[in-house]
C-alpha positions in Angstrom: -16.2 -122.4 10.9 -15.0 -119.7 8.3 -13.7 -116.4 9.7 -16.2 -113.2 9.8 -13.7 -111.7 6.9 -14.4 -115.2 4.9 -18.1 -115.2 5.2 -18.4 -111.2 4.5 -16.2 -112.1 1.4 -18.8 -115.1 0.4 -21.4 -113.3 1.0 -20.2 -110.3 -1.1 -19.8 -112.9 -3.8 -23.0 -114.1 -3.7 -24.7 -111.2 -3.6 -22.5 -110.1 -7.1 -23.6 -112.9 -9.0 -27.0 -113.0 -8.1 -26.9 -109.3 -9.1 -25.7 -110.3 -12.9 -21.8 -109.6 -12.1 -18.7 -111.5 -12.6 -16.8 -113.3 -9.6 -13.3 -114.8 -10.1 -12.7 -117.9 -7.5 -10.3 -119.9 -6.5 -10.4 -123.8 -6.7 -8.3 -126.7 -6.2 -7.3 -126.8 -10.2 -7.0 -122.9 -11.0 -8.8 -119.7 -10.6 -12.1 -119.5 -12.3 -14.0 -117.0 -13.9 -18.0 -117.1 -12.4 -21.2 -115.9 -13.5 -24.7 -117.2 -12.6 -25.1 -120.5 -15.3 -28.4 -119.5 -15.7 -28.2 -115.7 -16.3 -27.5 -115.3 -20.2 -26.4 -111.4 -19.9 -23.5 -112.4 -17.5 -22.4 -115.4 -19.4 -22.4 -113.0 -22.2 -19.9 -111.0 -20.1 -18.0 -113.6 -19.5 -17.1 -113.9 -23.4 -16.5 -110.3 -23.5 -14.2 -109.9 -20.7 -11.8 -113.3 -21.2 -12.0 -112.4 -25.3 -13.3 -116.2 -25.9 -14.9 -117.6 -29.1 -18.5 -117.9 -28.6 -18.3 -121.5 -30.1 -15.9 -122.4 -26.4 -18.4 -124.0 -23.9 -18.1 -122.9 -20.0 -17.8 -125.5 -17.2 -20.9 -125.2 -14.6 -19.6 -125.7 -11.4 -21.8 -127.4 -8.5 -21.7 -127.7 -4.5 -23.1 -130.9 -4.8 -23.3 -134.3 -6.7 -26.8 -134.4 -6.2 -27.6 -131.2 -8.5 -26.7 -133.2 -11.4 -29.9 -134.2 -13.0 -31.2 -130.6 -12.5 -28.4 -130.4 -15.1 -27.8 -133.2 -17.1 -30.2 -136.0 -18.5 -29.6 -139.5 -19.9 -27.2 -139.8 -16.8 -25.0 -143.2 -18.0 -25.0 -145.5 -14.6 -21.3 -145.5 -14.3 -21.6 -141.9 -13.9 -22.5 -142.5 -10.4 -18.8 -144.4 -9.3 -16.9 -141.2 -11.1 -18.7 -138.5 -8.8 -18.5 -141.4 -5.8 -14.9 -141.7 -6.3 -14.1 -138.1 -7.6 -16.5 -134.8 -6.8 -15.7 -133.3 -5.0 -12.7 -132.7 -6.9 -10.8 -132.5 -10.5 -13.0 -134.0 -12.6 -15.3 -132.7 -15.5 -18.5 -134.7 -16.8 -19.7 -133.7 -19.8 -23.1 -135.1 -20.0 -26.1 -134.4 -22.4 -27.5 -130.9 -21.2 -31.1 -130.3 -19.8 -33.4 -127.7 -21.2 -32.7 -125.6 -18.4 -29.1 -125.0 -19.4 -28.3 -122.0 -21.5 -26.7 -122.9 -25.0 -24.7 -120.0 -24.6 -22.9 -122.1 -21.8 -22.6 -125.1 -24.2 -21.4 -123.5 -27.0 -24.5 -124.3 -28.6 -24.0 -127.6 -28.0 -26.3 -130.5 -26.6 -23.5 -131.6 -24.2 -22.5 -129.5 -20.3 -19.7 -129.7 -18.2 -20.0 -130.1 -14.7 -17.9 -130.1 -12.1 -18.1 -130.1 -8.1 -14.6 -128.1 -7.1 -13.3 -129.2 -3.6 -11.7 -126.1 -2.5 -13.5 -125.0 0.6 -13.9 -121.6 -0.4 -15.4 -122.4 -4.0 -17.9 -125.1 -1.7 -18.9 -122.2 0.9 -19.6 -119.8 -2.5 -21.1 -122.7 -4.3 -23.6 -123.9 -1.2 -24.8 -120.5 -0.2 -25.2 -119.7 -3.9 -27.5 -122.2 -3.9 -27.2 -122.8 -8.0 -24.8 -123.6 -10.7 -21.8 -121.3 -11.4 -20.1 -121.0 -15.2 -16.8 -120.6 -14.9 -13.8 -120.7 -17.2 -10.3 -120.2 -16.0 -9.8 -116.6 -14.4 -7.5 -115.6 -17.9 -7.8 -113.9 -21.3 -8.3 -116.8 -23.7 -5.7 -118.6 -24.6 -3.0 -117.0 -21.9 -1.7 -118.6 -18.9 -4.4 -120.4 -16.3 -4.1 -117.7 -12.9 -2.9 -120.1 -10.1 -3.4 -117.1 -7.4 -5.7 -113.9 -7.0 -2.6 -112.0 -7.9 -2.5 -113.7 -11.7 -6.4 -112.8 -11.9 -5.9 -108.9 -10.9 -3.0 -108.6 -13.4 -5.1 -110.2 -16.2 -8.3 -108.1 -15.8 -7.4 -105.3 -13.6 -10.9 -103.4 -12.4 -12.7 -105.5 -15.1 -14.1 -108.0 -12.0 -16.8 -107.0 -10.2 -15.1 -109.2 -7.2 -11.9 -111.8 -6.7 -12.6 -114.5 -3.9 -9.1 -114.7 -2.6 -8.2 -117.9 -1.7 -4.5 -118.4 -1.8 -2.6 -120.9 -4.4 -4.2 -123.3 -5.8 -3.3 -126.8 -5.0 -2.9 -128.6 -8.0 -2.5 -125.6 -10.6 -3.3 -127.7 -13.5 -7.1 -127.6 -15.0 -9.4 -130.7 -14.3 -9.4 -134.2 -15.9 -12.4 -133.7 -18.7 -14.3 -137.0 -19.3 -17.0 -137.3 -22.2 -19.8 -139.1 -20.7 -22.3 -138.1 -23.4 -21.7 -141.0 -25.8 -21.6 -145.0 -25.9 -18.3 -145.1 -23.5 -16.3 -142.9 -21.6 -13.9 -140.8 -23.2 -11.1 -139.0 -21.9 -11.1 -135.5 -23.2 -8.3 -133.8 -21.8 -5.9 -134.7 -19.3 -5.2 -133.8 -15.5 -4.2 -134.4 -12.1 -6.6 -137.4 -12.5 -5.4 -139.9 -14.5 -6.3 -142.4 -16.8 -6.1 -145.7 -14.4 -7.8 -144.3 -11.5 -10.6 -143.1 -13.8 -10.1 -146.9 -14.9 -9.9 -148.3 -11.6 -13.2 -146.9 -10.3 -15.3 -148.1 -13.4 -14.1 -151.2 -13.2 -13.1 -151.1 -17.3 -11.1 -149.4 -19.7 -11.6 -146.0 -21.7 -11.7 -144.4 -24.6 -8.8 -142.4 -26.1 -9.5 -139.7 -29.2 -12.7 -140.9 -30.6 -13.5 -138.9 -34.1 -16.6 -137.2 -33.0 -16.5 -135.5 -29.6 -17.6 -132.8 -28.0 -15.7 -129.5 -28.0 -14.6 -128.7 -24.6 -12.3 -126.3 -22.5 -8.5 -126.2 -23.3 -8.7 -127.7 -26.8 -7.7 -125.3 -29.2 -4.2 -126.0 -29.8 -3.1 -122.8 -28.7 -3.8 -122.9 -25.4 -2.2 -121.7 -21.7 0.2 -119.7 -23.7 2.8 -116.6 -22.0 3.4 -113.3 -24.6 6.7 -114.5 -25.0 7.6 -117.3 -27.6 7.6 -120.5 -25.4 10.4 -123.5 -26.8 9.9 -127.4 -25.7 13.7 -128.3 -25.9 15.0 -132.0 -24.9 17.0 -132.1 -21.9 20.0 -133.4 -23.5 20.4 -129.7 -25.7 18.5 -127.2 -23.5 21.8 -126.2 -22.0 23.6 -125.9 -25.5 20.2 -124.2 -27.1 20.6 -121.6 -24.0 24.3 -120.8 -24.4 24.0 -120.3 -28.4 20.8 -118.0 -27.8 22.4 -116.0 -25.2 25.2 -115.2 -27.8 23.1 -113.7 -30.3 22.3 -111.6 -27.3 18.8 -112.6 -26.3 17.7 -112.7 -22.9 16.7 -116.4 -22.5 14.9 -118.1 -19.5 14.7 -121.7 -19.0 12.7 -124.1 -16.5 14.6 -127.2 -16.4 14.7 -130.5 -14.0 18.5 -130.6 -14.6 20.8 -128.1 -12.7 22.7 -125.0 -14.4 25.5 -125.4 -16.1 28.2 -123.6 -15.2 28.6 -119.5 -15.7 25.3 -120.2 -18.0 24.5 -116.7 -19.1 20.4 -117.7 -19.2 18.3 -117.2 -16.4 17.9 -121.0 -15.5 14.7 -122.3 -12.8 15.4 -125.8 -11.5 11.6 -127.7 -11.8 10.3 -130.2 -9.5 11.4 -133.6 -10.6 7.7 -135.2 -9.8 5.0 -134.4 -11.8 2.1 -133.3 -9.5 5.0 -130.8 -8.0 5.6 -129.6 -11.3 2.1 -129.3 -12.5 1.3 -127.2 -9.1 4.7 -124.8 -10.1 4.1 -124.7 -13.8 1.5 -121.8 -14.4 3.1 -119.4 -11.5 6.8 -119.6 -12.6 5.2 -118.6 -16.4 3.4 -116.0 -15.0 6.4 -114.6 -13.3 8.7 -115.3 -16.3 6.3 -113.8 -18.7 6.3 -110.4 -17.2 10.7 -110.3 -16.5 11.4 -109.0 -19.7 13.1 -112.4 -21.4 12.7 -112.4 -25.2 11.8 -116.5 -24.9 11.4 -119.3 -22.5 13.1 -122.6 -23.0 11.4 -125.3 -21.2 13.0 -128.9 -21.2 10.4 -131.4 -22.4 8.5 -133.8 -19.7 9.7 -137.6 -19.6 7.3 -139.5 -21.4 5.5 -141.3 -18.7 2.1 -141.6 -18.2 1.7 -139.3 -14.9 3.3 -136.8 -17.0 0.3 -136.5 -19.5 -1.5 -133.0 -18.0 2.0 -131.5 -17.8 3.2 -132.8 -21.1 -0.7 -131.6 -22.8 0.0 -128.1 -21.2 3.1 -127.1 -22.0 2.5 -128.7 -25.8 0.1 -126.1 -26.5 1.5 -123.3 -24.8 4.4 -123.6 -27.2 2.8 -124.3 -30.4 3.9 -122.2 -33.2 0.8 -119.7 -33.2 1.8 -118.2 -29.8 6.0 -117.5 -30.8 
């Protein structure tokens, strides 16, 4: 049973988006941004506040795997061992939209993402909602995804009408997005759910980068960026890259697997060495980094390995040449 403070909390929440306002929540992947799915006035607001492209569509989140065809229509029958296997947890559906759903959701699209989030507190907000929440990641586009409520306060300050607190995330990495919408699955963007369990529970292979696919969360290529000009160095020069920058007299910080060299001048953050560790790390240590004063980040690329793929898709964008 939740705590009196937790259900006065959820009920607070509820009561705010029912009323038109904005909730920020926490689930298992990062904090999100809510609004009623169904209200166009606050999904307007959510634009406004997070600065996004109109043309961006907004994950709906659901309490339950059932809601989906209130939702989605033309349902593909292997849909059914994804949710099985996967909700509630990490994993985005984008399926053809019903007439219900609000284009300004979709980006004016025919297609919706849905997710059902597994943290308990986004469940309890979700169930005594009773309806589908929109929610983008708790951020100003483009900047760093907020892994706790702290991250969501700094970002927006009194802009919220409410923040759910629910501690750090678990994963700290954005879901797994898989096009359901055409002929065959599609992986759209990577994440803590990877390509052979998706696999594994269909029972056949997917599909990788078709031409035509549906524009979705997290694929600009400027994407979970700090203020600060972020560098993807190889391991094997991040500690000479380091020493030469911090002799032209710039204040470096790096976030490395490898240990610091000796009397290295650059503020230097050992990384966890497995990738689910890393991924859960990743967003808070750039937050924290991002507001220390450094003039740049070096981070030493991921190992090309296939577990590595959400981490290695992340930190790609975040340091692609728009954002230095």
């Amino acid at each position: 049973m939740p705590s009196s403070s937790v259900e006065k909390d959820i009920g607070h929440a509820v009561d705010v988006l029912r009323g038109g306002g904005l909730v920020a929540f926490p689930t298992e992947t990062v904090y999100g941004l809510g609004a009623n799915a169904l209200d166009r006035k606050a999904i307007a607001r959510v634009f406004e506040v997070k600065q996004r492209p109109p043309g961006h569509p907004l994950i709906v989140h659901l309490g339950h795997a059932d809601e989906l065809s209130r939702w989605a229509r033309h349902i593909p029958d292997y849909v059914q061992a994804l949710a099985t296997q996967f909700w509630p947890g990490p994993l985005t559906l984008i399926l053809k939209r019903t007439r219900q759903v609000p284009t300004e959701v979709t980006g004016g699209q025919d297609t919706v993402g849905l997710r059902v989030p597994r943290h308990p507190l986004a469940r309890l907000l979700l169930q005594q909602f009773g309806g589908g929440i929109a929610a983008p990641s708790a951020n100003r586009f483009g900047r760093i995804s907020p892994t706790l409520a702290e991250h969501v306060r700094a970002g927006f300050g009194d802009e919220l009408d409410f923040i759910l607190n629910g501690g750090p995330c678990e994963l700290g990495l954005e879901s797994t997005i898989v096009d359901c919408s055409g002929a065959e699955p599609c992986v759209l963007r990577p994440g803590s759910i990877g390509v052979p369990a998706l696999e594994a529970a269909l029972g056949k292979s997917l599909g990788r980068g078709a031409e035509v696919v549906p524009r979705v969360p997290g694929s600009h290529d400027s994407h979970y960026a700090p203020s600060i000009p972020l560098f993807l160095v190889p391991g094997t020069k991040i500690s000479s890259q380091a020493q030469a920058l911090c002799a032209q007299g710039k204040r470096v910080a790096v976030l490395s697997r490898r240990q610091a060299p000796a009397n290295t001048a650059a503020h230097w953050e050992i990384m966890p060495a497995t990738a689910d560790g890393y991924g859960h790390r990743l967003y808070a240590r750039l937050h924290a980094l991002d507001g220390a004063g450094y003039d740049l980040l070096l981070v030493e690329e991921p190992p090309l390995l296939n577990e590595w793929e959400a981490v290695t898709d992340r930190l790609q964008r975040a340091a692609c040449p728009a954002n230095g």
